[in-house]
C-alpha positions as CSV (number, residue, x, y, z in Angstrom):
1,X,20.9,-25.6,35.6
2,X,17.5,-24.6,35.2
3,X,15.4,-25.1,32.4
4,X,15.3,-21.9,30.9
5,X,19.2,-21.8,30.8
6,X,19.3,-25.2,29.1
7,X,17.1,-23.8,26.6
8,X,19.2,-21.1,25.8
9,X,21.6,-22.9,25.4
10,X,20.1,-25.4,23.1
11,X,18.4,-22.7,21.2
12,X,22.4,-21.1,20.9
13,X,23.8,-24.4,20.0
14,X,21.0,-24.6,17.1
15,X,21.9,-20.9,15.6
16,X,25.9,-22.1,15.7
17,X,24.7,-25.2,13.9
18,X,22.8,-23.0,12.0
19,X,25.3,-20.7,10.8
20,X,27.7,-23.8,10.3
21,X,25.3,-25.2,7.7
22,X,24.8,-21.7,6.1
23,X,28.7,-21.4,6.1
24,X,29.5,-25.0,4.4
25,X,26.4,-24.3,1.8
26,X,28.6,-20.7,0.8
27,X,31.7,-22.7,0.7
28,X,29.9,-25.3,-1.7
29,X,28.3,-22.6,-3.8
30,X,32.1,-20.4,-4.5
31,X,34.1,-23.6,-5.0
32,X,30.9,-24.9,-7.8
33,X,31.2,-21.2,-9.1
34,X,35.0,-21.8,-9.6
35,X,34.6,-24.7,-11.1
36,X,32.0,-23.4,-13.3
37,X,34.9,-20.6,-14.3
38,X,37.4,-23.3,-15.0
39,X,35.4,-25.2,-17.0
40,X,34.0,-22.6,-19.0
41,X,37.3,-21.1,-19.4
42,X,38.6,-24.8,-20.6
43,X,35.7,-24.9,-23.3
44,X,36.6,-20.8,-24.3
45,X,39.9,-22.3,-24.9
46,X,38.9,-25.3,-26.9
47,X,36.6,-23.2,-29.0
48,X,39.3,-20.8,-29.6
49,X,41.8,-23.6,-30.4
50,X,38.8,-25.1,-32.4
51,X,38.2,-21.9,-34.8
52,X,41.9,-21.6,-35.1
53,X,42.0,-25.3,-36.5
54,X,39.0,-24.6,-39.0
55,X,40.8,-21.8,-40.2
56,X,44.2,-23.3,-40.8
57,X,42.0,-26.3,-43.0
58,X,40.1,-24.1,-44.3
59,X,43.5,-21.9,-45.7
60,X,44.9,-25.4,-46.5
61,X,41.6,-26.5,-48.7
62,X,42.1,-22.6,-50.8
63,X,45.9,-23.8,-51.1
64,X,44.9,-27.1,-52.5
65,X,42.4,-25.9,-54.8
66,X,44.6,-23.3,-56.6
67,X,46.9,-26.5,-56.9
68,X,45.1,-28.6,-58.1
69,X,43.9,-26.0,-60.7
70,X,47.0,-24.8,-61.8
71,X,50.0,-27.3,-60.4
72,X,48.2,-30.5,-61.2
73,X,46.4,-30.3,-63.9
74,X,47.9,-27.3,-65.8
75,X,51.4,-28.3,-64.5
76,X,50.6,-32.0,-65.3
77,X,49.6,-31.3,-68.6
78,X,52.6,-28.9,-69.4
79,X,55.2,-31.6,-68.3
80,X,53.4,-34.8,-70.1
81,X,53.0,-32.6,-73.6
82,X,56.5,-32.1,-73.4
83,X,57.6,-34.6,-72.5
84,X,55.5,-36.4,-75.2
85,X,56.0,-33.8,-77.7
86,X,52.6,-33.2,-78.0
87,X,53.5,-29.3,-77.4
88,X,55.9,-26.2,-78.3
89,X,59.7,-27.3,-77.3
90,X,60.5,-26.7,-74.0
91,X,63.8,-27.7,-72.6
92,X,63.6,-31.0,-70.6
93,X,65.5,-29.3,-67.5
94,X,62.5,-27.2,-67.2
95,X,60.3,-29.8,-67.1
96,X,61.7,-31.6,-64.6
97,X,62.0,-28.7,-62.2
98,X,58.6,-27.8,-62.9
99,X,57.8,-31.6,-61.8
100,X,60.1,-31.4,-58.9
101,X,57.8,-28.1,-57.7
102,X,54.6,-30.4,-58.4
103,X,55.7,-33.1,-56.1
104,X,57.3,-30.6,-53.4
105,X,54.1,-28.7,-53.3
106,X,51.7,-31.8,-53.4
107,X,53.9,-33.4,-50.2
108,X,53.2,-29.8,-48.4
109,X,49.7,-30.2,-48.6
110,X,49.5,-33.8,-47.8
111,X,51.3,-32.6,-44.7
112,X,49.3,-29.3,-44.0
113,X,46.2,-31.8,-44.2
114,X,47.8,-34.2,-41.4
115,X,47.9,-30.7,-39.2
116,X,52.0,-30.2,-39.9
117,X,51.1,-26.7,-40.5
118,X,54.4,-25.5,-39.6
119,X,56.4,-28.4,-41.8
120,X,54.4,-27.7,-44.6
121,X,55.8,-24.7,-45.6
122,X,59.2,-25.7,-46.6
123,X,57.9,-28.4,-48.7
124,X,55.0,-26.3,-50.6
125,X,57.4,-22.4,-50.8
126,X,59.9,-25.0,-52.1
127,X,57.6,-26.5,-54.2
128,X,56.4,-23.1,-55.3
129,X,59.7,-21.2,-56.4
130,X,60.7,-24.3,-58.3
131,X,57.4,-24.5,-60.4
132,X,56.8,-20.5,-60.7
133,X,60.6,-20.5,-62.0
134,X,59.6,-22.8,-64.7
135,X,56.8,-21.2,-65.8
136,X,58.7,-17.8,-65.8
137,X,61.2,-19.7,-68.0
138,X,58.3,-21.4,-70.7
139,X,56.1,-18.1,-70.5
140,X,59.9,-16.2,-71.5
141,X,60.2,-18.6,-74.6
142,X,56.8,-18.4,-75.7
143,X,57.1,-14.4,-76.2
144,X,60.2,-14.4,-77.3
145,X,59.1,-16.8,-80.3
146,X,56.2,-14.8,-80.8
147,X,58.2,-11.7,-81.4
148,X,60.9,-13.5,-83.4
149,X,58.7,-15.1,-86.2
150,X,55.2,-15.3,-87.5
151,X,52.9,-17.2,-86.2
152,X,49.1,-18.2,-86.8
153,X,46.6,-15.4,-85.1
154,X,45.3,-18.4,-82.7
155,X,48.4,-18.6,-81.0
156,X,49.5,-14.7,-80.8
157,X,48.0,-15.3,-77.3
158,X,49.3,-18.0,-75.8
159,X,51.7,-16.0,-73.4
160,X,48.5,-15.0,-71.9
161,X,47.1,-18.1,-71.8
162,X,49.9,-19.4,-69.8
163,X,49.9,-17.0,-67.7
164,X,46.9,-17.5,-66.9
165,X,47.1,-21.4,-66.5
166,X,50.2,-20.7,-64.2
167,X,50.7,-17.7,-61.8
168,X,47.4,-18.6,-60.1
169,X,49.7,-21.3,-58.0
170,X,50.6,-18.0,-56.4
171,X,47.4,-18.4,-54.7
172,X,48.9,-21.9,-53.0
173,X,51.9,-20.4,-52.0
174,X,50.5,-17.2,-50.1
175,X,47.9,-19.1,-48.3
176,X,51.0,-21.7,-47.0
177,X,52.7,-18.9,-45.5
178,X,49.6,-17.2,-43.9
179,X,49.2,-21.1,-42.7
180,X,52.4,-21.2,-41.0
181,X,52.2,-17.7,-39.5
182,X,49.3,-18.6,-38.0
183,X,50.7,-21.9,-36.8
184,X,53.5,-20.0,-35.4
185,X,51.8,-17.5,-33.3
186,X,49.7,-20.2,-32.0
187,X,52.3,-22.2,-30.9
188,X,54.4,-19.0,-29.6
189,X,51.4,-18.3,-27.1
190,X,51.3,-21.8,-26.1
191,X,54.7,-21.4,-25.1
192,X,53.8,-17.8,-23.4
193,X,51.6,-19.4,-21.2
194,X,53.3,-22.4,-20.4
195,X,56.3,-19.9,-19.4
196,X,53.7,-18.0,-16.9
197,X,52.2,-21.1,-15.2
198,X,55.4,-22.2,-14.6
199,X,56.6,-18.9,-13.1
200,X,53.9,-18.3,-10.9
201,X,53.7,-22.0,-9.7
202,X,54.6,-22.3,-6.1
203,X,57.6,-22.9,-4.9
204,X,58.7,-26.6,-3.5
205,X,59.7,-25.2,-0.3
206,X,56.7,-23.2,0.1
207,X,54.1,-26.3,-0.7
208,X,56.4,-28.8,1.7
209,X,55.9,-26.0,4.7
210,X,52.3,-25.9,3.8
């Protein structure tokens, strides 16, 4: 072989090497890129999961604050006044639902804070319709005594004032179902996706041929 033909073919052996290297450095490159993609695909999901989770204690922090202001302490002062007799009458049975809708409500939020945002609800509506019922019942009797006998012009509006001690636990109960809605549809996509992974997973048979 003469020497001009062995360095041809050294020189064509280089280029193949070459192009190998070049080849390997483009496969290197497209699987970083992908996993690049899958990473910042992971973190767009944990951000989006994040926000979702701020929102949800954020809902749960309005739903305690209208509690506190009107199941707690309004609610708490209602039930211990009459219980005392340190207010107007009311009818023990009241009472003791309105107490019942104290305790359901303040076990929702103890839950919704522990990220049961789907068991809360039952706990806290519960909660809710009891104590609303109550105060439907106490606001009733107040009016009705106003219009059936005379009374000092201090209390001509304590109807009002009740009401306005009272219906803001609406507040608590709107936010709990806007929580578990929210909750819900999260957890219904979850299970979307889940349910597409697994159906466009390859088959058993197919991987074993592979």
């Amino acid at each position: 072989m003469s020497k001009k033909s062995r360095l041809d073919k050294q020189k064509n052996k280089q280029m193949q090497l070459k192009k190998l290297a070049e080849l390997e450095e483009l496969e290197e490159k497209a699987a970083a890129r992908e996993r690049e993609s899958k990473s910042a695909k992971k973190l767009r999901r944990s951000a989006k999961h994040g926000y979702a989770d701020i929102w949800l204690v954020v809902f749960t922090v309005i739903m305690l604050a209208a509690f506190c202001y009107s199941g707690f302490f309004w609610g708490g002062v209602t039930v211990v006044a009459s219980l005392e007799g340190l207010a107007q009458p009311i009818a023990h049975r009241t009472v003791y639902i309105m107490l019942a809708g104290i305790v359901l409500m303040l076990a929702g939020i103890i839950i919704s804070f522990r990220k049961g945002y789907k068991l809360q609800a039952p706990f806290t509506l519960a909660g809710f319709a009891l104590y609303f019922y109550s105060a439907q019942v106490i606001i009733a009797d107040i009016r009705k005594a106003l219009n059936s006998r005379a009374v000092p012009p201090e209390l001509l509006g304590m109807d009002k004032e009740y009401v306005l001690r009272h219906y803001p636990i609406i507040i608590t109960a709107v936010f709990s179902a806007l929580i578990f809605i929210i909750s819900l549809i999260i957890t219904l996509r979850k299970r979307h996706k889940a349910k597409l992974e697994r159906d466009n997973a390859p088959v058993a048979s197919i991987v074993d041929d592979r």
